[in-house]
C-alpha positions as CSV (number, residue, x, y, z in Angstrom):
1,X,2.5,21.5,2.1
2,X,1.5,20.8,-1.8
3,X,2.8,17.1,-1.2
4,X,0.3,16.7,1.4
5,X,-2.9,18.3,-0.4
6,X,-1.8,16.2,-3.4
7,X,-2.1,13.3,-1.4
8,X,-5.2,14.3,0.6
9,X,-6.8,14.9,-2.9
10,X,-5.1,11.6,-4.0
11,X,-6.9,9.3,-1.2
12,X,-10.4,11.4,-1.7
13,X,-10.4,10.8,-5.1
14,X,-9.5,6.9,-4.7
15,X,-12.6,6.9,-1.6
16,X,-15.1,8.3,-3.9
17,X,-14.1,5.8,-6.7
18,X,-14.5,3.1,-4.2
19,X,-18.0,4.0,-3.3
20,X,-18.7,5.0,-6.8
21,X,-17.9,1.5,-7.8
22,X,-19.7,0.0,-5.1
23,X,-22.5,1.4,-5.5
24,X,-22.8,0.5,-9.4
25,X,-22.2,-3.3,-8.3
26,X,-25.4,-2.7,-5.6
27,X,-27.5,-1.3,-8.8
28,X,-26.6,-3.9,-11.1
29,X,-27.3,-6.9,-8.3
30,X,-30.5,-5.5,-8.2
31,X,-31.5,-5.8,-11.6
32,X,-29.7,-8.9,-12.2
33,X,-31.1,-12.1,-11.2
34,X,-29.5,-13.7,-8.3
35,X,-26.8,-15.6,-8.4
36,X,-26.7,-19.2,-7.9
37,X,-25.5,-20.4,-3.9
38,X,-22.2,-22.6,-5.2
39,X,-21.3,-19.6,-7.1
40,X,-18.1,-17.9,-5.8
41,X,-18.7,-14.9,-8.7
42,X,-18.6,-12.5,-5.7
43,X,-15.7,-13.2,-3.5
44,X,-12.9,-12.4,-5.7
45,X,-14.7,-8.6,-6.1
46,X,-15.6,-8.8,-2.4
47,X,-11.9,-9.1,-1.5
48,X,-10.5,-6.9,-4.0
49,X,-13.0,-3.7,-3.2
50,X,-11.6,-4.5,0.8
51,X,-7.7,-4.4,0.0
52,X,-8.4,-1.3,-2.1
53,X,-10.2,0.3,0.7
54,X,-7.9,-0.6,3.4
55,X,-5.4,0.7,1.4
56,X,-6.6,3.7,0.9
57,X,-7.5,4.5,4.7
58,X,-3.9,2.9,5.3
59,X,-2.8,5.7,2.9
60,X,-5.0,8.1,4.5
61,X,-4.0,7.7,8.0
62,X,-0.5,7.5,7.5
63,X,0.2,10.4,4.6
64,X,-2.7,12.5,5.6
């Protein structure tokens, strides 16, 4: 019973970080200027911020 609040409390804790970090990369794109259209600056985050999340709903669904 305390293994599965730990992880409940595990994968909320990892979901807020992941919208807590995205929504500090949608702040700062606003103020920045934008970037240039051959620049691949974003992918690399893009695809690390998916695996994360898909990870944690994986962990979610399966521990939860």
């Amino acid at each position: 019973m305390a293994a599965t609040l730990r992880l409940r409390l595990v994968a909320a804790a990892a979901a807020a970080a992941v919208v807590a970090s995205s929504m500090v990369g949608i702040a700062s794109a606003a103020d920045g200027p934008a970037p240039a259209p051959t620049s691949g600056a974003n992918s690399a985050t893009a695809t690390a911020f998916a695996a994360v999340s898909f990870a944690v709903a994986a962990v979610g669904y399966l521990f939860c």
